[in-house]
C-alpha positions as a Markdown table, in Angstrom:
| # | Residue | x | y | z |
|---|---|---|---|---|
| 1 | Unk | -16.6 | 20.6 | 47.4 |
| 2 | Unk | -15.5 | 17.1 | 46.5 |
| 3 | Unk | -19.5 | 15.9 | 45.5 |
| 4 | Unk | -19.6 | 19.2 | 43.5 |
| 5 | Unk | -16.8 | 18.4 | 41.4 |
| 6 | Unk | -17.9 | 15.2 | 41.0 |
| 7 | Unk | -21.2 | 16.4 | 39.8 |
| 8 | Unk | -19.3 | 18.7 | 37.2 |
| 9 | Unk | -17.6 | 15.8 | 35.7 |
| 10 | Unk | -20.3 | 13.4 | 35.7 |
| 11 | Unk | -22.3 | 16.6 | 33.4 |
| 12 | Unk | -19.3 | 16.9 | 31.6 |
| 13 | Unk | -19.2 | 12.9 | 31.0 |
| 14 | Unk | -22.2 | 13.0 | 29.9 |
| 15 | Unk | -22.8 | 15.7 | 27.6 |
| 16 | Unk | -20.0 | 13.8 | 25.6 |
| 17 | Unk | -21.8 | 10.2 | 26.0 |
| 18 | Unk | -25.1 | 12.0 | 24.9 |
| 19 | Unk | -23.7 | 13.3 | 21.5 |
| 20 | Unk | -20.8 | 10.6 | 20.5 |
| 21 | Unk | -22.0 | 7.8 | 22.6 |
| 22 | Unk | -18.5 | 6.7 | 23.3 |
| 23 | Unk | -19.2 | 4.4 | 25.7 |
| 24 | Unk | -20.8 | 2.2 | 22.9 |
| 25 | Unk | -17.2 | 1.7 | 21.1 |
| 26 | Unk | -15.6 | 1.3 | 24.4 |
| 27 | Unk | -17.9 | -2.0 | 25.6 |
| 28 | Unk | -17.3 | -2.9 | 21.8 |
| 29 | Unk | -13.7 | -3.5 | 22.0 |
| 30 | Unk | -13.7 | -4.8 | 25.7 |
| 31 | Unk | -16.0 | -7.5 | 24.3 |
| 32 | Unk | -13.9 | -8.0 | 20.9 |
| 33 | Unk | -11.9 | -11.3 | 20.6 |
| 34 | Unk | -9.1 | -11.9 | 18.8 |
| 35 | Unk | -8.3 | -15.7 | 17.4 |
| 36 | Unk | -4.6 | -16.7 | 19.6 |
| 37 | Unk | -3.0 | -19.6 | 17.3 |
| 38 | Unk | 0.5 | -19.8 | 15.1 |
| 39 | Unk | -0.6 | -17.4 | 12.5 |
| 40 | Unk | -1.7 | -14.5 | 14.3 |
| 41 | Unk | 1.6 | -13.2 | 14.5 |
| 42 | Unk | 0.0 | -11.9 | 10.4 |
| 43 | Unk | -2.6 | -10.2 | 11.7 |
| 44 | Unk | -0.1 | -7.3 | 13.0 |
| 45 | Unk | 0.6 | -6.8 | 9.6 |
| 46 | Unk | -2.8 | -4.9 | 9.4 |
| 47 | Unk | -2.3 | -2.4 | 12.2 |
| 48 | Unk | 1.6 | -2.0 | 10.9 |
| 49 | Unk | -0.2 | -0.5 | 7.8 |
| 50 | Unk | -1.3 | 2.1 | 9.4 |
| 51 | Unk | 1.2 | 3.1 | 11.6 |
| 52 | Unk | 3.3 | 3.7 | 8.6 |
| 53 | Unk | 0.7 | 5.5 | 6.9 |
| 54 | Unk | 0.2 | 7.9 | 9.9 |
| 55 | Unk | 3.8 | 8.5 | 9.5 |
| 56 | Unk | 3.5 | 8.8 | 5.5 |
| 57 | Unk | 0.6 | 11.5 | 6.5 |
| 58 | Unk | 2.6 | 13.5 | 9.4 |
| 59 | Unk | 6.3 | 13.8 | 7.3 |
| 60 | Unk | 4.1 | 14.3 | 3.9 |
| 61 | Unk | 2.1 | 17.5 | 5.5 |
| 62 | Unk | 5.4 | 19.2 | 6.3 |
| 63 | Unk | 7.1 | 18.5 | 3.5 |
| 64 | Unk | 4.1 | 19.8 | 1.3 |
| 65 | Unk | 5.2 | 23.3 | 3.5 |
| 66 | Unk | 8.1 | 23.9 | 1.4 |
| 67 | Unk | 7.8 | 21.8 | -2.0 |
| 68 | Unk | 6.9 | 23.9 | -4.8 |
| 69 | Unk | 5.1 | 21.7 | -7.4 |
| 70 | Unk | 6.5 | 23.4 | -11.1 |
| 71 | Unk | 9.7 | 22.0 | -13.0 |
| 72 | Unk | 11.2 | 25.2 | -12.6 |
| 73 | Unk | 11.3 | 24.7 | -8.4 |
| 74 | Unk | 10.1 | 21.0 | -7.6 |
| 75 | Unk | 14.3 | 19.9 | -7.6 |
| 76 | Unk | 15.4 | 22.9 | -5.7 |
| 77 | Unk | 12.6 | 22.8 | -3.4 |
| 78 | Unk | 13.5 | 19.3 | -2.2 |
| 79 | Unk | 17.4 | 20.4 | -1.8 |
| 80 | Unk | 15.9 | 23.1 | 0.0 |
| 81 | Unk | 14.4 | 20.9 | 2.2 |
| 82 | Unk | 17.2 | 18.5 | 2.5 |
| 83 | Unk | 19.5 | 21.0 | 3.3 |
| 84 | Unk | 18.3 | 24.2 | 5.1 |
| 85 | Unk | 15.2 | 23.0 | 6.9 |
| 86 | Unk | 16.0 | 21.8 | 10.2 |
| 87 | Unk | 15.6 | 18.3 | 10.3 |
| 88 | Unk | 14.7 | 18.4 | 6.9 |
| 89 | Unk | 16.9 | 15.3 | 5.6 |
| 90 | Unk | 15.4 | 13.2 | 8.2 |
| 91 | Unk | 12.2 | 13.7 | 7.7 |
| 92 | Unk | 12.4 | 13.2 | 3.9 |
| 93 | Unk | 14.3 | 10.2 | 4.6 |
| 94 | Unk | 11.3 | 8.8 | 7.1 |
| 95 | Unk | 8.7 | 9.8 | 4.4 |
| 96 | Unk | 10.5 | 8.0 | 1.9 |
| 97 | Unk | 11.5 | 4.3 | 3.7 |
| 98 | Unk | 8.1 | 4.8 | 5.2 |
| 99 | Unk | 6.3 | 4.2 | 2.1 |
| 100 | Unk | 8.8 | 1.3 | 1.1 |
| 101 | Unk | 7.8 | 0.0 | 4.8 |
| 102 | Unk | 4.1 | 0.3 | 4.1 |
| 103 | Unk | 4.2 | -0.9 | 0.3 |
| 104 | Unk | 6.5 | -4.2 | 1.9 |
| 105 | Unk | 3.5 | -4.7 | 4.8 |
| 106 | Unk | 0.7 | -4.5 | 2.8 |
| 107 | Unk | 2.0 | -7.3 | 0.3 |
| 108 | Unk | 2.6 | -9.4 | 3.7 |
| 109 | Unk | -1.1 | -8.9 | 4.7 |
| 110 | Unk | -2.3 | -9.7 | 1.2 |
| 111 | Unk | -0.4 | -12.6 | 1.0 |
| 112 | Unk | -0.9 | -14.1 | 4.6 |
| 113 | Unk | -4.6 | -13.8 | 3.8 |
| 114 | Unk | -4.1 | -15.2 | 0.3 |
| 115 | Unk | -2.4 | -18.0 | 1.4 |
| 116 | Unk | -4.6 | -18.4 | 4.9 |
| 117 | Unk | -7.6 | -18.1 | 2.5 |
| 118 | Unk | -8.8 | -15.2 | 5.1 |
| 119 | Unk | -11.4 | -14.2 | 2.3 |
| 120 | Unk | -13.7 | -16.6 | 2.3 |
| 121 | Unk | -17.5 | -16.2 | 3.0 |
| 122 | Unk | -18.6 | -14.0 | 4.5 |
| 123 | Unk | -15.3 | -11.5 | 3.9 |
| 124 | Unk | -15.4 | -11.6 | 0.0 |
| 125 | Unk | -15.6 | -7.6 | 0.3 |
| 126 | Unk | -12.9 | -7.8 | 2.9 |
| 127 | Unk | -10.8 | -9.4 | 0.3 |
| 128 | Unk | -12.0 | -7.1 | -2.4 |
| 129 | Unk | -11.6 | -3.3 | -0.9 |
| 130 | Unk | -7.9 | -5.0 | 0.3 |
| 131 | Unk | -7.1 | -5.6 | -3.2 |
| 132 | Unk | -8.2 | -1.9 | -4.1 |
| 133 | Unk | -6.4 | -0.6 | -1.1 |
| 134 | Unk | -3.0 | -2.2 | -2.6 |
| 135 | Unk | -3.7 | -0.6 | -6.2 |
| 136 | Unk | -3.9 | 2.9 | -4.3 |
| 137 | Unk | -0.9 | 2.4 | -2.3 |
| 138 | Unk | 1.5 | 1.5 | -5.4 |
| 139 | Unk | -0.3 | 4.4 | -6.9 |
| 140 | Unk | 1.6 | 6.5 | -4.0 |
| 141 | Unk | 5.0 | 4.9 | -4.4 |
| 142 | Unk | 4.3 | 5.4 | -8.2 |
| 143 | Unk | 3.0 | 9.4 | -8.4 |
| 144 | Unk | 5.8 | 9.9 | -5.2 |
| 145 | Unk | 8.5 | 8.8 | -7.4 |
| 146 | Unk | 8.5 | 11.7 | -9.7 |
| 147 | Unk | 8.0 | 14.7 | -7.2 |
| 148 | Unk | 11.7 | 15.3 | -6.5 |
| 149 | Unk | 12.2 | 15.9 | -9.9 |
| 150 | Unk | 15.5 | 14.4 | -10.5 |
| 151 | Unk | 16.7 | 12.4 | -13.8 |
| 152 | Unk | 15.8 | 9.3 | -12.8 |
| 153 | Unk | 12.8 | 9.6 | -11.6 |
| 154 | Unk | 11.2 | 11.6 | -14.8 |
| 155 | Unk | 13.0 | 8.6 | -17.0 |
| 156 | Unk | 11.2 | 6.1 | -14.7 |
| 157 | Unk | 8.2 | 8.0 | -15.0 |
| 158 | Unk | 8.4 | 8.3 | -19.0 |
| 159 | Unk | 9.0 | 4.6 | -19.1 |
| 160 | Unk | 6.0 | 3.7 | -16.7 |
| 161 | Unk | 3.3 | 6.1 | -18.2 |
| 162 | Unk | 4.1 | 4.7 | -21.4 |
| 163 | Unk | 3.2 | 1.2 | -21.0 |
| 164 | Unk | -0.2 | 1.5 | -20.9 |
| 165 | Unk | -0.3 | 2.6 | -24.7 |
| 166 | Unk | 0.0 | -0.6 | -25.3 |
| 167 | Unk | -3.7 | -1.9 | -24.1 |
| 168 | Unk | -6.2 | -2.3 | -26.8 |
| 169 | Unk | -8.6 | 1.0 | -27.3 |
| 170 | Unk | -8.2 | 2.9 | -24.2 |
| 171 | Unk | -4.3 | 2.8 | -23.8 |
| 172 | Unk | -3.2 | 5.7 | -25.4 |
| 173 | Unk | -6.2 | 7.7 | -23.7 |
| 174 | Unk | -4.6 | 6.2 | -20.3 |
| 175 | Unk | -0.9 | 7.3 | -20.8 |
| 176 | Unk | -2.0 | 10.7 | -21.8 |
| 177 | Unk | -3.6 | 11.1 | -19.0 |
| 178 | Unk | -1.4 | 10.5 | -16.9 |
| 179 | Unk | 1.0 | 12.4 | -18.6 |
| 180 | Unk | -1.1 | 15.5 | -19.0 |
| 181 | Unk | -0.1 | 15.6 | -23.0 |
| 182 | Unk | 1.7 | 13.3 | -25.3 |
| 183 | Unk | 5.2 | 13.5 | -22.9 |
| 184 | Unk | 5.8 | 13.5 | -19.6 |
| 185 | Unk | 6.4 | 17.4 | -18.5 |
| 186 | Unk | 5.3 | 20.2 | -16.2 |
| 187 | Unk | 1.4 | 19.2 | -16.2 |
| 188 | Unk | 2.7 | 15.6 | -15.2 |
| 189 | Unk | 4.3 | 16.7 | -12.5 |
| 190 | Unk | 1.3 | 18.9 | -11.2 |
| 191 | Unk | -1.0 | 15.8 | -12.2 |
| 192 | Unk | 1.1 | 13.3 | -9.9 |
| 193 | Unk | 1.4 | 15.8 | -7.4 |
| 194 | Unk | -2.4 | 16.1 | -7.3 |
| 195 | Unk | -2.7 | 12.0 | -7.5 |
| 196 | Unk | -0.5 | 11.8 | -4.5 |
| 197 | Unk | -1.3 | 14.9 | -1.5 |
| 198 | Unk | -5.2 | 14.7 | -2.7 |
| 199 | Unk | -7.0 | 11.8 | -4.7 |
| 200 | Unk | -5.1 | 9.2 | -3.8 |
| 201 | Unk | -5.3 | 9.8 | 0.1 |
| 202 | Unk | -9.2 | 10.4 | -0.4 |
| 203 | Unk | -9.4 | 7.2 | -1.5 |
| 204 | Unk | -7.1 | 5.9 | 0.6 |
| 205 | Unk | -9.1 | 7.2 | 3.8 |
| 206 | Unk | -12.9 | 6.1 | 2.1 |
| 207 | Unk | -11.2 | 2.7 | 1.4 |
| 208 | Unk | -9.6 | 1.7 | 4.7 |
| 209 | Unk | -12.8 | 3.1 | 6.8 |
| 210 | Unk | -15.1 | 0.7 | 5.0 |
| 211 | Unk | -12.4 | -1.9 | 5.1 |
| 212 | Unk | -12.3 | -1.5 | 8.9 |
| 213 | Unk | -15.7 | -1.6 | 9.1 |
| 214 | Unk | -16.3 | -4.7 | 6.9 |
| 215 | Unk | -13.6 | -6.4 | 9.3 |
| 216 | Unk | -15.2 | -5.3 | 12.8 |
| 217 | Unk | -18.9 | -6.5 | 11.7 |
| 218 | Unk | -17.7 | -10.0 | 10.3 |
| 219 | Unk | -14.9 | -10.4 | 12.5 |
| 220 | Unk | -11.8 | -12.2 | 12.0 |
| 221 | Unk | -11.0 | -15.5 | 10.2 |
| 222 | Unk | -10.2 | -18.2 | 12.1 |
| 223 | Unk | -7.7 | -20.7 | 10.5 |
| 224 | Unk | -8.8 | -23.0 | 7.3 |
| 225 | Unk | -7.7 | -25.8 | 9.0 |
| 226 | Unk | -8.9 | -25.5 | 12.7 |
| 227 | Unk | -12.5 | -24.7 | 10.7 |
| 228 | Unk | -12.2 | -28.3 | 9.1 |
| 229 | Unk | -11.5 | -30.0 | 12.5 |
| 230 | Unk | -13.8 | -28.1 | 14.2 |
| 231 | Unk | -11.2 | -26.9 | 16.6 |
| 232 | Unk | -12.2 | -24.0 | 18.5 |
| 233 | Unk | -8.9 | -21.4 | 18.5 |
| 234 | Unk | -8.7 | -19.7 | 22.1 |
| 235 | Unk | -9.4 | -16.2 | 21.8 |
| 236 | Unk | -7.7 | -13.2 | 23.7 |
| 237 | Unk | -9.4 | -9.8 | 25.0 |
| 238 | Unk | -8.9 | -7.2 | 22.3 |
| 239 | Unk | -8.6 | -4.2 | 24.7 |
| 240 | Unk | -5.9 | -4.6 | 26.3 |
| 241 | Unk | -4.0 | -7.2 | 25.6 |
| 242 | Unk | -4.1 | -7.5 | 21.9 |
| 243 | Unk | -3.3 | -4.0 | 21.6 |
| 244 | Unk | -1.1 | -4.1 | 24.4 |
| 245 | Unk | 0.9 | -6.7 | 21.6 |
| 246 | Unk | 0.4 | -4.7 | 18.6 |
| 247 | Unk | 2.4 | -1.4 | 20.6 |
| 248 | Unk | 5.2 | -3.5 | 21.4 |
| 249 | Unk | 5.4 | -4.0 | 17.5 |
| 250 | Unk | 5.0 | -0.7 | 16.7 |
| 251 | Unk | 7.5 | 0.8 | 19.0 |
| 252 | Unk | 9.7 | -1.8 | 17.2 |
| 253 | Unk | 8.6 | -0.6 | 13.2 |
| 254 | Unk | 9.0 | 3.0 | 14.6 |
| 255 | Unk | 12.9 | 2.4 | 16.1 |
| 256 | Unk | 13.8 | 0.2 | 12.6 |
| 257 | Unk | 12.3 | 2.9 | 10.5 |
| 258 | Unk | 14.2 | 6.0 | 12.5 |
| 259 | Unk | 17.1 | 4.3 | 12.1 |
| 260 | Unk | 17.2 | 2.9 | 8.5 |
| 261 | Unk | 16.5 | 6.5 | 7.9 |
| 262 | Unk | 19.5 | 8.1 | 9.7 |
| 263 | Unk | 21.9 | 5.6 | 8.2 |
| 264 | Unk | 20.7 | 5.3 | 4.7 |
| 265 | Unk | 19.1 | 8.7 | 4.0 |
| 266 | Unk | 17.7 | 9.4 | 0.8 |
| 267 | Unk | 19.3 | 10.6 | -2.0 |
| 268 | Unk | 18.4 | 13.3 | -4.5 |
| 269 | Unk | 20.1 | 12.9 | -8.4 |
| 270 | Unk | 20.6 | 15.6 | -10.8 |
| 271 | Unk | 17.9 | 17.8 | -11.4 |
| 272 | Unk | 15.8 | 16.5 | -14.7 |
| 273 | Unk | 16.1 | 17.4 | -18.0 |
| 274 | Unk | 13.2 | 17.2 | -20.8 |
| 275 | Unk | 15.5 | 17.4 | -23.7 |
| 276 | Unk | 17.2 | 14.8 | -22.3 |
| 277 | Unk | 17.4 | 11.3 | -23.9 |
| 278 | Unk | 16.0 | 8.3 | -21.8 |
| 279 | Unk | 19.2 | 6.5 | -20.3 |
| 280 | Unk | 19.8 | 2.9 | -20.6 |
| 281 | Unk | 18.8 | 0.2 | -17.9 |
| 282 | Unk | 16.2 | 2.1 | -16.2 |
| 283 | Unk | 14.7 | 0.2 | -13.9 |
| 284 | Unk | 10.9 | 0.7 | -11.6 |
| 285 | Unk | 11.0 | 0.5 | -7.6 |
| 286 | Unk | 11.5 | -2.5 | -6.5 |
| 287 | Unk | 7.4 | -3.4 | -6.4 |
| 288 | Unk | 6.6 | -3.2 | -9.5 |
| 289 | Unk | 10.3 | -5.3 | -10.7 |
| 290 | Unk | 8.8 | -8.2 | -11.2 |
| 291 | Unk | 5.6 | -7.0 | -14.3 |
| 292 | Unk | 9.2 | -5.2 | -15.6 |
| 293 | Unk | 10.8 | -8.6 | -15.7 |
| 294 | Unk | 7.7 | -10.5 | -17.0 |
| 295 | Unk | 7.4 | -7.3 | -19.9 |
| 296 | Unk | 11.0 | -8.3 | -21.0 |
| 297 | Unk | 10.5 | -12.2 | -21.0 |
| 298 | Unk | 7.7 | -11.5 | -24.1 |
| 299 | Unk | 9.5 | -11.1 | -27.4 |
| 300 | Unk | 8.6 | -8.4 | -29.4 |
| 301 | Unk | 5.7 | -10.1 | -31.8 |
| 302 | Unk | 3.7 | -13.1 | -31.3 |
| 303 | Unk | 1.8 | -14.2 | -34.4 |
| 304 | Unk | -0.5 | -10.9 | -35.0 |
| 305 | Unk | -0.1 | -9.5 | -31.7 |
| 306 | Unk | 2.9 | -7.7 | -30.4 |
| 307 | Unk | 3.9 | -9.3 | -27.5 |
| 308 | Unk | 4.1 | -5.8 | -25.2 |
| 309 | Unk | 0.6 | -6.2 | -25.4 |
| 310 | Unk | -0.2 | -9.8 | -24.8 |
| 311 | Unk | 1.9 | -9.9 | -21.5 |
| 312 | Unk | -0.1 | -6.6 | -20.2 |
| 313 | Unk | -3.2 | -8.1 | -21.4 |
| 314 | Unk | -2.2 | -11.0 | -19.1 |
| 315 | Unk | -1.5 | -9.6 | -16.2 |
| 316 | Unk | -4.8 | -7.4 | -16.4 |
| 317 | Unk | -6.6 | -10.7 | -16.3 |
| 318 | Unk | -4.6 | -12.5 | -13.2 |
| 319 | Unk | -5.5 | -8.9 | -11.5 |
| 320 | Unk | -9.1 | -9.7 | -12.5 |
| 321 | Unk | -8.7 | -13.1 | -11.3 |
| 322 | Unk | -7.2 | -11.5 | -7.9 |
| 323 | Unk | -9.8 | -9.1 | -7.3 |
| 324 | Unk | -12.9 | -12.2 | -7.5 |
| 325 | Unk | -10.5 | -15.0 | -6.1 |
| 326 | Unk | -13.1 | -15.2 | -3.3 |
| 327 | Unk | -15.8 | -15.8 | -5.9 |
| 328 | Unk | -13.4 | -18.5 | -7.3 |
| 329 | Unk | -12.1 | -20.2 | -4.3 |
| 330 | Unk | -15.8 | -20.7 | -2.6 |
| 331 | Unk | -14.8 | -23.9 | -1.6 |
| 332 | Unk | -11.2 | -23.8 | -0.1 |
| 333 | Unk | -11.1 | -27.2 | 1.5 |
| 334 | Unk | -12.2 | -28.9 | -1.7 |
| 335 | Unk | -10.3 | -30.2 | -4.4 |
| 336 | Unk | -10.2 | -26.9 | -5.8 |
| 337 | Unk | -9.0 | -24.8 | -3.0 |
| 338 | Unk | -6.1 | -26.9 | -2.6 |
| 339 | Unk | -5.1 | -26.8 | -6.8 |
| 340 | Unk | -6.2 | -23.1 | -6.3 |
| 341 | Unk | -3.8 | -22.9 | -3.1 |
| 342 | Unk | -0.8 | -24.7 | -5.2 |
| 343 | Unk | -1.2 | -21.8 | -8.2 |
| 344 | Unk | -1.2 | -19.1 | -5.8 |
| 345 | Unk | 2.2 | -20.7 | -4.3 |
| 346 | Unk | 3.7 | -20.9 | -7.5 |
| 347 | Unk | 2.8 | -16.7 | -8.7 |
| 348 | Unk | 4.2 | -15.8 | -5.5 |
| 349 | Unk | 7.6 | -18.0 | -5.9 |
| 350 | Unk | 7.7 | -16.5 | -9.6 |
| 351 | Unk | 6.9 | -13.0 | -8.5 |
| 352 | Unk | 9.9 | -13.2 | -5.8 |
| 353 | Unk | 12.3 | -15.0 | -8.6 |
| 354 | Unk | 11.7 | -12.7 | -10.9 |
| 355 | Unk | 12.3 | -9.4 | -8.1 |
| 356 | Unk | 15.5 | -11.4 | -7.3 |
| 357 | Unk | 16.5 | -11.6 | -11.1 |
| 358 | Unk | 15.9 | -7.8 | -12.2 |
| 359 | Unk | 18.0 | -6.8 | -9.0 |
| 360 | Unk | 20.8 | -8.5 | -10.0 |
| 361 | Unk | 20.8 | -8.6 | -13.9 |
């Protein structure tokens, strides 16, 4: 009796191994190596970017259930929630400090590898699908922001869709679509709504797998400077012990988030009103502070050029510069890498000082 079931779950074993070939993955990441040194502690960063994006997916489906994308039910569909749905506020709350969690993690991870020059050859695609991967998830916190519906939000909105009129020839095409129409109104909200439970997280999911994949055929990076000295950095098994690492940290991420979320639960403002004038002092999320700072250092016109414009134009090129920095900084232990390496110290500071200055102005 004991050889027969045996026999039916060796069958069973492989009828599965025949048609997934799981064994494959598993001898793969018994056999993967993770670098052990001082700056490994980053690499959780990566894995932490999921786990809040798996909880961005789970609280988003079931808040889809009951939000009603239209301006006539979008605000009372998210009191709804917040109020009548069992466990509604929570969950709303959890969506919400979730993305702030995963926006906050993957500037971390972009800036550990910035700094750790993590993208250099052979991982310039590495570098470049991470770069994409942060433009789609501010595009989340930005098309999130309006769903609820509420004044502040829709002023936000009408003041971020409308910088892009501002770039040379294909501006004003930009803003309106984004807006749906000249203003921000109901086909903005369906549009954003659309960006956010459907394009975005296509993207999002085509993105990271080739991402992943790029990482698990080249590998990880092993410290700049242990690659100059020729230092070999010990390695640890992947399965189990890295991973066995990584759950501690996200069993920690899960308990902060639950409980940032119970004691500062979202909020929900007045319902919005297109007639409405713009209020005063409006300011973005807090990730995108610092380009709303750097927009308000420009006076109004430089020479022929109004200076809205110039300071867009030049963030558009450091975002170009981002994007091929591995192309740029080939050499990282040269002279170069290390002027390079000083720039990239002095953006971040500024980026951080000027965050710290919008806050408080």
């Amino acid at each position: 009796m004991i050889n027969r079931h045996k026999n039916l779950r060796e069958k069973k074993g492989n009828f599965w191994e025949e048609r997934l070939g799981l064994r494959a993955i598993i001898n793969f990441l018994r056999q993967k190596k993770v670098p052990l040194s001082e700056h490994t502690i980053w690499l959780y960063t990566g894995s932490l970017i999921l786990l809040f994006l798996a909880v961005q997916v789970i609280t988003g489906i079931v808040l889809a259930l009951y939000y009603k994308p239209t301006v006539a039910e979008a605000h009372a569909s998210v009191r709804r929630i917040m109020t009548e749905i069992p466990l509604g506020w929570i969950i709303r709350s959890v969506h919400f400090w979730s993305a702030t969690g995963m926006i906050a993690t993957v500037f971390v991870h972009m800036i550990s590898i910035w700094l750790l020059k993590s993208y250099r050859r052979p991982r310039e695609l590495t570098w470049m699908t991470g770069v994409f991967l942060l433009i789609i998830t501010l595009g989340f916190g930005f098309s999130g922001y309006l769903l609820p519906w509420d004044s502040l939000s829709l002023a936000a909105t009408k003041v971020g869709t409308d910088i892009p009129r501002v770039i040379p020839l294909i501006g004003g095409w930009i803003s309106k679509f984004l807006r749906g129409g000249e203003d921000v109104g109901a086909d903005t909200l369906t549009r954003f709504y659309l960006f956010h439970i459907c394009l975005l997280p296509l993207m999002i999911f085509l993105l990271i797998g080739f991402h992943i994949f790029l990482i698990q055929k080249l590998g990880i990076s092993h410290p700049l400077k242990y690659e100059m000295r020729g230092i070999k950095v010990p390695e640890i098994p992947f399965w189990p012990d890295f991973v066995l690492r990584e759950a501690r940290v996200w069993l920690i991420a899960l308990g902060v988030l639950i409980t940032v979320a119970i004691f500062f639960p979202r909020s929900l403002g007045p319902q919005a009103d297109l007639m409405a004038p713009t209020p005063a002092g409006i300011k973005p999320e807090w990730y995108f502070l610092f380009l709303f700072q750097t927009l308000k250092l420009f006076p109004s016109q430089i020479i022929f050029i109004s200076g809205e414009t110039l300071a867009i134009l030049i963030i558009l090129l450091f975002l170009g510069l981002f994007f091929f920095l591995p192309l740029i900084d080939n050499q990282p232990a040269r002279k170069k890498g290390k002027i390079i390496t000083a720039i990239s110290v002095i953006i971040i500071i500024y980026a951080i000082a000027m965050t710290i200055w919008s806050l408080f102005e």
